[in-house]
C-alpha positions in Angstrom: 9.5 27.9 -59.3 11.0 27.7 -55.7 10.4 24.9 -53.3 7.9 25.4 -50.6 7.9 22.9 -47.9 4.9 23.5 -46.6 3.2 23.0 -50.7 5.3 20.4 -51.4 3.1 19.7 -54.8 3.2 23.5 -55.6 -0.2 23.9 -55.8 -1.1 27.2 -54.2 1.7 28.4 -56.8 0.0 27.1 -59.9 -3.3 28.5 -59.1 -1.4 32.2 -58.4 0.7 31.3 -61.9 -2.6 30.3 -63.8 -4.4 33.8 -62.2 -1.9 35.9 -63.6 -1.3 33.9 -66.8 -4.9 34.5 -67.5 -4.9 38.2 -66.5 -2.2 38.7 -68.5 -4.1 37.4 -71.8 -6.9 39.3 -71.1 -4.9 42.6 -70.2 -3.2 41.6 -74.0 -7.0 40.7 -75.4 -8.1 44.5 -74.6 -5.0 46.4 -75.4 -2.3 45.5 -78.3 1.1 44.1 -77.4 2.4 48.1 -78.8 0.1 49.6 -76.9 0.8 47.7 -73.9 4.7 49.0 -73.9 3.3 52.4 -73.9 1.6 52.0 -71.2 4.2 50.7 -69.5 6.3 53.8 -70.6 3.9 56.3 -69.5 3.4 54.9 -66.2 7.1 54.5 -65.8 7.6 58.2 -66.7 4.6 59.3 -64.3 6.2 57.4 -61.4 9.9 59.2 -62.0 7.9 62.8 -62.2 6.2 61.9 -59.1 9.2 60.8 -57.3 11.0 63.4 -58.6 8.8 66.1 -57.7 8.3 68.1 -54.5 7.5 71.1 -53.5 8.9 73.1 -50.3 6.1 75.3 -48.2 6.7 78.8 -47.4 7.2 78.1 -43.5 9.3 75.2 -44.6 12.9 74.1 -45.8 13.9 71.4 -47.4 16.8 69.2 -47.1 18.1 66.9 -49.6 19.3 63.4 -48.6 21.3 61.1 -50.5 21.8 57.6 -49.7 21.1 59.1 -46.2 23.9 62.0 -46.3 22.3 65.6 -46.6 23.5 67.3 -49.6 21.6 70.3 -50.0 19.2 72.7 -48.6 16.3 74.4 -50.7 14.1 77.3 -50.0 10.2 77.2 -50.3 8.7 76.5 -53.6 9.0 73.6 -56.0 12.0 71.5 -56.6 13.4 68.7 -58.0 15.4 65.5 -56.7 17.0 62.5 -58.6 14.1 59.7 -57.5 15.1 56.3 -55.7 18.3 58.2 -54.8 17.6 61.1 -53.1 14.5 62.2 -50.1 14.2 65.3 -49.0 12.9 66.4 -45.0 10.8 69.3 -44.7 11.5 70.8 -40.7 9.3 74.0 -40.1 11.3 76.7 -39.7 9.2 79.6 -39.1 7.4 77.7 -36.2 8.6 78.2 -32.4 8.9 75.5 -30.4 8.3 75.5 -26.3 10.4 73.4 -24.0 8.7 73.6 -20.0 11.7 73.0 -17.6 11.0 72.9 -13.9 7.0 71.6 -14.2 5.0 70.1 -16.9 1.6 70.9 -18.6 -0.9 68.2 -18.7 -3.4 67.8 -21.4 -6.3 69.6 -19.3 -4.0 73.0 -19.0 -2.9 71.8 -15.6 0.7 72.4 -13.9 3.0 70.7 -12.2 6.2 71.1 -10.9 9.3 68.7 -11.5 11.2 69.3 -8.3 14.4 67.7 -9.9 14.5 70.1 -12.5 12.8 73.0 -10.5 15.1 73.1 -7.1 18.4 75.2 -7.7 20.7 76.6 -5.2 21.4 80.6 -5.4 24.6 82.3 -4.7 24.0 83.5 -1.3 23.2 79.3 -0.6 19.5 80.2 -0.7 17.2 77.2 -2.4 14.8 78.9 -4.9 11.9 76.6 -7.4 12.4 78.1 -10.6 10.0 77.0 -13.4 10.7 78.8 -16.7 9.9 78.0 -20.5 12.4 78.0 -23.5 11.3 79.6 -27.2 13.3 78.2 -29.5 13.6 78.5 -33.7 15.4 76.3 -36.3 18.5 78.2 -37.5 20.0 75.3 -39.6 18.1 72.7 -40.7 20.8 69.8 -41.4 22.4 70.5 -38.5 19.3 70.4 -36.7 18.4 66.8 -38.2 21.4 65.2 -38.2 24.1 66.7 -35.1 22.2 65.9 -32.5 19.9 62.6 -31.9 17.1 64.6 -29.2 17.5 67.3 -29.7 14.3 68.1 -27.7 15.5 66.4 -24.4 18.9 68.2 -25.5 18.2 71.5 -25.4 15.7 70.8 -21.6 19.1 69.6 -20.6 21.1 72.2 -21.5 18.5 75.0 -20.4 18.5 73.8 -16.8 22.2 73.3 -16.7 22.4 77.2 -17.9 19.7 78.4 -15.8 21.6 76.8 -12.8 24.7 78.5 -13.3 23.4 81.5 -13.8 21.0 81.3 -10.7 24.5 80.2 -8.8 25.8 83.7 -8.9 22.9 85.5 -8.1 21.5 86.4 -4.4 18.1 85.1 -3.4 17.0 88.6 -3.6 17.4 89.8 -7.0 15.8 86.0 -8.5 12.7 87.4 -6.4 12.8 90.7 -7.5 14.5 93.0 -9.7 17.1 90.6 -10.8 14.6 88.4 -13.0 15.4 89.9 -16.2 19.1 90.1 -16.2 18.8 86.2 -15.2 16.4 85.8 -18.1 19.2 87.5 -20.7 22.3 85.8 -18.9 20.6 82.3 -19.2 20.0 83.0 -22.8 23.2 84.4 -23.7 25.0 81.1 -22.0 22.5 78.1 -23.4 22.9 79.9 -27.0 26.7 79.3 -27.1 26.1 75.9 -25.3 24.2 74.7 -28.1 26.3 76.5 -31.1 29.1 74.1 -29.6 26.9 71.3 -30.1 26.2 72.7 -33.8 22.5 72.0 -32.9 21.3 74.4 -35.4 18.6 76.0 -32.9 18.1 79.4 -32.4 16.8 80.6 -28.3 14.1 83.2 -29.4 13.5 83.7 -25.4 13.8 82.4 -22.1 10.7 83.5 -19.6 10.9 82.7 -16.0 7.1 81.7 -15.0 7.8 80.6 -11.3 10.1 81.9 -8.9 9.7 80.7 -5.4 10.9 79.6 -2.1 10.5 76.2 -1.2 7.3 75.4 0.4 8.7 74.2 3.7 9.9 77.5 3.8 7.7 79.7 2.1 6.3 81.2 5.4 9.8 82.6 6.8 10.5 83.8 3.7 7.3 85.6 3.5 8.2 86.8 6.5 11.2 88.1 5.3 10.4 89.8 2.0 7.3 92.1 4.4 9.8 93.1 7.0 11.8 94.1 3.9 9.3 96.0 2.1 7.9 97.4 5.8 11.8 98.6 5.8 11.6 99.5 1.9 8.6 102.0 2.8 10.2 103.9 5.7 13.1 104.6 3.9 11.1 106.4 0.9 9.3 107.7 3.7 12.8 109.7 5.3 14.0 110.3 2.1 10.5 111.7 1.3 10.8 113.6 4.4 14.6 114.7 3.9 13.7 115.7 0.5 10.7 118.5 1.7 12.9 119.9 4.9 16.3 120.1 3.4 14.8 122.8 0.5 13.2 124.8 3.4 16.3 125.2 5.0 18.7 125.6 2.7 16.0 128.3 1.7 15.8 129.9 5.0 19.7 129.7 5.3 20.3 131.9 2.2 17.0 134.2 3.0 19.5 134.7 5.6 22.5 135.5 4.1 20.8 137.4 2.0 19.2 139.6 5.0 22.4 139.5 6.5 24.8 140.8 3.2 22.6 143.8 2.6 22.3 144.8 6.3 26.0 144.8 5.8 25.9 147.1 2.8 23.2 149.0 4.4 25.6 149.8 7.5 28.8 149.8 5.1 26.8 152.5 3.4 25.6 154.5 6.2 29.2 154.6 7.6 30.4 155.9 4.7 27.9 158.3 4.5 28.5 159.4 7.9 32.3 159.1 7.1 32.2 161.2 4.3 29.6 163.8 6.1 32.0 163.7 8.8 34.9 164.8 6.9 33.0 167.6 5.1 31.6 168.7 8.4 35.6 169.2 9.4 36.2 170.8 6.4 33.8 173.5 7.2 34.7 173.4 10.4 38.2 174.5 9.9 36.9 177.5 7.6 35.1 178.3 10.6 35.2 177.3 14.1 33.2 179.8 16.1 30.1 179.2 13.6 29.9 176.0 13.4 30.7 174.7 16.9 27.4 177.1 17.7 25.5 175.5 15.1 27.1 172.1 16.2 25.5 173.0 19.9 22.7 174.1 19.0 21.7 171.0 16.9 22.7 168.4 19.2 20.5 170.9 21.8 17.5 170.0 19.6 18.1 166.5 19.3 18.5 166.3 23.1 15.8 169.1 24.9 12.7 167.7 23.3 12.9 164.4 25.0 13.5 165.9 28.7 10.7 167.7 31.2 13.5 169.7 32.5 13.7 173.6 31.8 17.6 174.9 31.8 17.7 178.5 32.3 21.0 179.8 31.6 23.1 182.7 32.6 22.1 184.9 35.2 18.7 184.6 35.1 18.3 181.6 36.9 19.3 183.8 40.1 16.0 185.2 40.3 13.5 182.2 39.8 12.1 181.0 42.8 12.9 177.5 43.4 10.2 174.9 43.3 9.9 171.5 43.9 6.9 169.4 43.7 6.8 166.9 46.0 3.2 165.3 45.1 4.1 164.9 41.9 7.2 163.0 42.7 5.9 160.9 45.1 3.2 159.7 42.5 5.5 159.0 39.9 8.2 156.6 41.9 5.5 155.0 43.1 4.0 154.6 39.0 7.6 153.8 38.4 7.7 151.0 41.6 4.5 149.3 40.2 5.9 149.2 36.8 9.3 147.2 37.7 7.4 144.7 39.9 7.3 141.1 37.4 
């Protein structure tokens, strides 16, 4: 029995010894000295089931520690380990864990925003507050346990060193507008192969961008800015809108045109050559017979010509016996009809 200074007579010690010394012969009164190493047994056995035991949920994985080092990984369901020896860790795989970088969520649903984190610098030396969240799954559970100590704080780190970069070679204008997902998939790309070098065992499921904004010292110019741009946005779709309806009508009008223009050609190519070929029968004739068809060539150009004349042509000698007449009245009243008609 050990020494205790502050008992020096041992007599808290003899009244524990003289406890257990009489439940020990009443424990031996009610059960047989056998049946009492049975007991013991059984109990022994029920302790190394139990400690050998586990079972692995479906949403689960299980990792097998000896003496500290991981040895193994299991898959859902029940299992076995060597007990005293070996533990097992049961990360949740299937679940997806949110890192906020650039602002924080308070326990009433409120935001706020970290302007350490949130304040980058764009490529065009623009200053931007960019608040986005990481989605993240366990790939590899050891490694995810044992490579790196926080890995929480390590992978906020690495996302806003990423996000940074990324943000560095952009202009101001595509973070505000069009350029939001391509930042998105860029900063994912780069923090994924930031953390397989760390062996971290963490698998980015997404990266969303919740905030992107101007400062607010500046907020108003660049405000400004993005309405003179969409003022400048609207009357270009307004021209091209505009370009778009007149440059059809034209190009419409243009070959209606050409169009006109090619078969007045072929109208006047084909009416010369009909004339052409008329023509050269007419000579053909005309050589058979000269007398006949210079008369018939006289009198039709007569009719083409005498009908729109008030003159009367008498020919021959008959015209030296008509009295000549000239009606003056009738003249006079038609220069003058003729004056009235030229003045503007």
């Amino acid at each position: 029995m050990v020494w205790n200074p502050n008992d020096p007579w041992n007599k808290k010690n003899d009244k524990l010894d003289d406890a257990l010394k009489q439940a020990q012969s009443q424990l031996q009164g009610l059960v047989p000295s056998g049946g009492m190493k049975s007991l013991l047994l059984v109990g022994v056995l029920v302790f190394v089931a139990w400690q050998s035991a586990f079972i692995v949920a479906p949403d689960e994985e299980g990792v097998v520690k000896r003496f500290g080092i991981p040895v193994r990984t299991v898959g859902p369901g029940p299992h076995v380990k060597i007990p005293l020896v070996e533990s097992v860790l049961q990360p949740k795989v299937e679940k997806l864990h949110r890192i906020e970088v650039g602002f924080r969520t308070d326990r009433q649903g409120r935001q706020q925003m970290l302007a350490q984190e949130a304040l980058m610098l764009t490529g065009d030396m623009n200053i931007l507050a960019i608040e986005f969240i990481v989605q993240y799954k366990i790939k590899e559970s050891a490694n995810y346990l044992f490579n790196v100590a926080d890995i929480h704080d390590t992978i906020g780190k690495a996302a806003e060193a990423s996000m940074r970069e990324i943000v560095g070679k952009s202009k101001i204008d595509e973070a505000l507008t069009t350029g939001k997902a391509q930042i998105q998939q860029d900063t994912m790309v780069l923090l994924q192969s930031i953390l397989d070098q760390y062996q971290s065992g963490v698998q980015i499921a997404a990266i969303q961008l919740q905030d992107v904004d101007p400062p607010e010292a500046v907020a108003a110019a660049f405000k400004d800015v993005t309405n003179a741009k969409e003022d400048r946005e609207k009357l270009i779709n307004q021209s091209q809108s505009y370009r778009n309806d007149i440059l059809p009508k034209a190009k419409g009008e243009a070959a209606q045109v050409v169009n006109q223009a090619k078969g007045y050609a072929q109208a006047r190519l084909n009416r010369a050559q009909g004339e052409a070929n008329r023509f050269v029968a007419t000579l053909k004739e005309y050589n058979q017979a000269k007398d006949i068809i210079s008369k018939r060539l006289y009198i039709e150009t007569m009719e083409e010509i005498l009908p729109n004349i008030d003159k009367v042509i008498i020919d021959g000698k008959g015209g030296e016996r008509v009295l000549p007449y000239l009606p003056l009245d009738r003249l006079k009243s038609r220069s003058g009809a003729s004056a009235e008609e030229q003045k503007p």
